[in-house]
C-alpha positions in Angstrom: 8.6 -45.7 -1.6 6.3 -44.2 -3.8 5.1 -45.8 -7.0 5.2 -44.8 -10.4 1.5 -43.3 -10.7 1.9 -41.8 -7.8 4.9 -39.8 -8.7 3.5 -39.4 -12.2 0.8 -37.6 -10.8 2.9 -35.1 -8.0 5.2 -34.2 -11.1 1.7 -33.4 -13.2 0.6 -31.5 -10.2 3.7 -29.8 -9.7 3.6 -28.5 -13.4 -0.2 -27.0 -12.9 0.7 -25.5 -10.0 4.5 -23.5 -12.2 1.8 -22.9 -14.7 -0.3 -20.8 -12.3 2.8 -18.8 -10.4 4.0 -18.1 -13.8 1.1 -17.0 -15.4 0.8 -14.7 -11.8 4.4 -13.7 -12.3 3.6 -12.1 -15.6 0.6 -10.7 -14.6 2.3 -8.4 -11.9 4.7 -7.5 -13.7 2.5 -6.2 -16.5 0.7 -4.4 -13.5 3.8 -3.2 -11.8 5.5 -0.8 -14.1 1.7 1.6 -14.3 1.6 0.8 -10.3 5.2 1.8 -9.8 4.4 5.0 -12.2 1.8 6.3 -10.2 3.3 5.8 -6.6 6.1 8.2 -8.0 4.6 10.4 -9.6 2.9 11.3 -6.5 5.7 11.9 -4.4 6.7 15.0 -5.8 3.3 16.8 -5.1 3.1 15.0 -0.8 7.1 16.2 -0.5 5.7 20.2 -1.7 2.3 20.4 0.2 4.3 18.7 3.2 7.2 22.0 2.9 4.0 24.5 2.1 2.5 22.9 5.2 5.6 23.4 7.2 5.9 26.7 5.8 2.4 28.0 7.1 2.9 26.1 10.3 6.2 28.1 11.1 4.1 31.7 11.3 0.4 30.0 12.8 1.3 29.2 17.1 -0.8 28.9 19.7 -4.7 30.2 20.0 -4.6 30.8 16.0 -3.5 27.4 15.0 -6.3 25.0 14.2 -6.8 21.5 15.8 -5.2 19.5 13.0 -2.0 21.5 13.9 -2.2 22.1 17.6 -3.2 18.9 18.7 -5.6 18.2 21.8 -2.7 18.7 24.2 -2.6 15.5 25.0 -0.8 12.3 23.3 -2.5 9.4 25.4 -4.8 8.1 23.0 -2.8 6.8 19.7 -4.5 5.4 16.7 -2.2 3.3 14.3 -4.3 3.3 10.7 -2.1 -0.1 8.9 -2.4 -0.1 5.3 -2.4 -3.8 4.2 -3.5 -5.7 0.9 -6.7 -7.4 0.0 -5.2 -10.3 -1.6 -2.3 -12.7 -0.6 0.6 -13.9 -2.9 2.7 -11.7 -2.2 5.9 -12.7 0.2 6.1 -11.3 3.4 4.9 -7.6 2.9 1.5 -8.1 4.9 3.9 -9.7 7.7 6.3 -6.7 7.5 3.5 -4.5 7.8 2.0 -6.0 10.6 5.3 -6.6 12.6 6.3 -3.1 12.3 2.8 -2.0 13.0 2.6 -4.5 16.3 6.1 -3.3 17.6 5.3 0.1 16.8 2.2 -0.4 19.3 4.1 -2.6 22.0 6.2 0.6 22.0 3.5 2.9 22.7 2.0 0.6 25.4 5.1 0.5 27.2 5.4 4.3 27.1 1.7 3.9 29.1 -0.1 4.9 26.0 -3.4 3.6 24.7 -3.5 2.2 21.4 -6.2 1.6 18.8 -5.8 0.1 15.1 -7.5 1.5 12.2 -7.3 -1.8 9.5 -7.3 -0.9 5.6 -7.5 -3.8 3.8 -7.8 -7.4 5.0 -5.1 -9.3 5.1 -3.7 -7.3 7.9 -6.8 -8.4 10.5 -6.2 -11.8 11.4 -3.0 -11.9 13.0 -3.6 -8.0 14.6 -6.7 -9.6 16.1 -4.9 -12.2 17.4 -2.2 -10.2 19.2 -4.2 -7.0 19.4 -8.0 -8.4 20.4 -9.4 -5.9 22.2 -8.1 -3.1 20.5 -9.0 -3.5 17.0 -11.2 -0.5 15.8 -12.3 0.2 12.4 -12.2 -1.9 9.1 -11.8 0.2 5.8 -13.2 -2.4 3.1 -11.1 -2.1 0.1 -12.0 -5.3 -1.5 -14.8 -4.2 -4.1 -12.9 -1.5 -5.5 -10.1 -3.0 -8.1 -7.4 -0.3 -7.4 -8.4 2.2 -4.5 -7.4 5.9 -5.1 -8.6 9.2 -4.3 -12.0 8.7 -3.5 -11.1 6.5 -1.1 -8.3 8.0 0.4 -10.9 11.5 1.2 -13.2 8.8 2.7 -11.0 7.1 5.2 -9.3 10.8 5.6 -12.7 12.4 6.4 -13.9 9.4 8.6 -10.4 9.9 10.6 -10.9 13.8 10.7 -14.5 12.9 12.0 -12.9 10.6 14.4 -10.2 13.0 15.7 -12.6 16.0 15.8 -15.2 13.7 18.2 -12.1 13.0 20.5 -11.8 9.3 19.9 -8.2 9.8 19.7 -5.0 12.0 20.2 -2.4 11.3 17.5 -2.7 9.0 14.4 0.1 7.0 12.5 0.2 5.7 9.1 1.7 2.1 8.7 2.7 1.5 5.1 4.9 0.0 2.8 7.7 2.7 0.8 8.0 0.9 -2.6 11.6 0.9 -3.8 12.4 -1.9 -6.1 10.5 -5.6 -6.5 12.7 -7.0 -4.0 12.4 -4.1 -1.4 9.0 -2.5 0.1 10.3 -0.7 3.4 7.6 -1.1 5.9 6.7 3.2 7.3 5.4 4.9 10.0 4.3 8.6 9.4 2.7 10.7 11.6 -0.7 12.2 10.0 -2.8 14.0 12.9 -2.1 15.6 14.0 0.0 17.2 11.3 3.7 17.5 12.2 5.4 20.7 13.0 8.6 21.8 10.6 12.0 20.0 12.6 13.7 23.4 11.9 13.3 26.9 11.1 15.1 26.0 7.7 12.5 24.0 6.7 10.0 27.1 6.6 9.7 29.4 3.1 9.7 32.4 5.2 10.0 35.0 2.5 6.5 34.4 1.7 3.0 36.2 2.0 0.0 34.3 2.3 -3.3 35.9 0.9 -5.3 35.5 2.7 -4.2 34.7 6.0 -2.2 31.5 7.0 -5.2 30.2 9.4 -7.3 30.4 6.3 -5.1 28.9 4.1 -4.4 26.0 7.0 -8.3 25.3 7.2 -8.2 24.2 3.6 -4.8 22.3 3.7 -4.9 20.5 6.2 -7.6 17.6 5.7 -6.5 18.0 2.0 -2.7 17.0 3.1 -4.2 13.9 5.4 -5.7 13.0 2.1 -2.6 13.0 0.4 -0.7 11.1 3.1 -3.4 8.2 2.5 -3.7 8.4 -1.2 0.3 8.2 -1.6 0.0 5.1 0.8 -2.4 3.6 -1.1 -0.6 3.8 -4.2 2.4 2.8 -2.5 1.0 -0.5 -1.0 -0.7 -1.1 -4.6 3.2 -1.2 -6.3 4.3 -2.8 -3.3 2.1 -5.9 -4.0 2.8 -5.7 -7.7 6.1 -6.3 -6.7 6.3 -8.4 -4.1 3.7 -10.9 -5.6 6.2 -10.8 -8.9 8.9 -11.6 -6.6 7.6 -14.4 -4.9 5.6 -15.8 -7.5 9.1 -15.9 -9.7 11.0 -17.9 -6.2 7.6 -20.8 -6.6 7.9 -21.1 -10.3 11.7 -21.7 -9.5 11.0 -23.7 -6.9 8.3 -25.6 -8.2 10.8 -26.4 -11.1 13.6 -27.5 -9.4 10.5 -29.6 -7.6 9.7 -31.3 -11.0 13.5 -32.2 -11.4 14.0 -33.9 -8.8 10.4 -36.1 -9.1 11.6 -36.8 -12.7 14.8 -38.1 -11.5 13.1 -40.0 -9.1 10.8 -41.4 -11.6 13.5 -42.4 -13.8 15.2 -44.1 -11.6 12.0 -46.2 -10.1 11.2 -46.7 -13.5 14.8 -47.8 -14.3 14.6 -50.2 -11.5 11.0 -52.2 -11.8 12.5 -52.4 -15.6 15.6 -54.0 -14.6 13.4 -56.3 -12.0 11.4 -57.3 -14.5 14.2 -58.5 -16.9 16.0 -60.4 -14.3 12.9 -62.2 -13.6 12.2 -63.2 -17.3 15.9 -64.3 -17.2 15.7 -65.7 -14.8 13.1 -67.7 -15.7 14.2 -68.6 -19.2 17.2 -70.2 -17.2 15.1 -72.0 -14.8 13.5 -73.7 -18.5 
């Protein structure tokens, strides 16, 4: 049984540590509400370039259509590009992530495709390395920038374009988190390059003219709508940790005070016993007189 110093000090250690996940707590949720701002304010603008995209697609086929559209003409060589966090404390998102990612590639391997991962951020690496060694590609280091945007959204867009264009890969799919409240970020999988076809007819704005022509127009577009994909999933992952850190960091100071309860009872009641010890020993000693 433990003593009373000893339980003295896991209660004062307990409280340090609520101290610490409360004082996170508050932080993300002071962060959350501008992270959870920006990842919807861009939705809008991806959810209109994706129908203008699928609009120009509809009327650009074969020979005209350039390689971002077309493809290679082959799908052998996948590349899944998994958006993770740089820092932990925050539940099971990286693990989500990483699951859906890893089943996502067990899929492809049973379908006798080759698969390579493209790691943003690092929390992701360690257990992909462990399942995925020899297929790990490129690290995107997001850890000395304090929130990643834009600019680094055209860089990892323009390294995969680069990628793509030198034939290192046939199709690429974005793993990341869909923020929709601080108890649920839905781990997605988006195809980026190349750059899905329209499912239907419907989903084309045929009653448009393009100025100039739609091949033009496409050469523009299309590394700008990669870069939109990314940047939307970097926002997304950055409201998805807000939340998910505010979450759990809310379930330790909980449980770290339910924790402290139950030491202090114990306490009590040690105390309450060496007390009780104590005065049937002087008793029984002023009887033994």
């Amino acid at each position: 049984m433990a003593s009373l110093k000893e339980l003295k000090d896991r209660i004062g250690s307990v409280k340090s540590t609520q101290k610490i996940t409360k004082a996170k707590q508050m932080v993300a949720a002071a962060k959350l509400r501008k992270a959870q701002a920006a990842a919807e304010a861009a939705r809008p603008y991806a959810e209109r370039l994706a129908s203008v995209m699928a609009a120009l697609a509809s009327k650009v086929s074969g020979d005209d259509a350039p390689k971002l559209l077309a493809g290679t003409g082959s799908d052998k060589r996948h590349l899944l590009v998994v958006v993770n966090t740089d820092k932990g404390l925050c539940g099971g998102l990286n693990a989500n992530l990483v699951r859906a990612a890893a089943n996502k590639a067990r899929e492809l391997q049973a379908a006798g495709k080759d698969v390579e991962f493209y790691l943003v951020g690092k929390k992701g690496r360690a257990p992909l390395k462990r399942n995925f060694p020899n297929q790990i590609g490129t690290h995107f280091d997001t850890s000395d920038v304090r929130y990643p945007g834009f600019e680094e959204a055209a860089k990892i867009a323009e390294e995969l374009v680069e990628m793509y264009d030198g034939g290192k890969f046939d199709v690429a799919h974005l793993v990341y988190p869909t923020f929709k409240s601080a108890l649920a970020q839905d781990p997605t999988i988006d195809q980026i390059i190349p750059v899905p076809a329209p499912a239907s007819a419907a989903d084309s704005d045929a009653v448009v003219e393009y100025e100039p022509g739609e091949e033009e127009i496409l050469e523009e577009l299309l590394p700008r709508y990669v870069k939109t994909q990314i940047f939307g999933a970097l926002l997304e992952i950055a409201a998805s940790e807000q939340g998910a850190s505010m979450t759990a960091m809310d379930n330790a100071t909980r449980n770290a005070g339910d924790l402290i309860n139950k030491l202090t009872i114990q306490y009590n009641r040690s105390r309450q016993a060496a007390i009780t010890t104590e005065l049937i020993e002087i008793i029984a000693g002023a009887e033994a007189l």
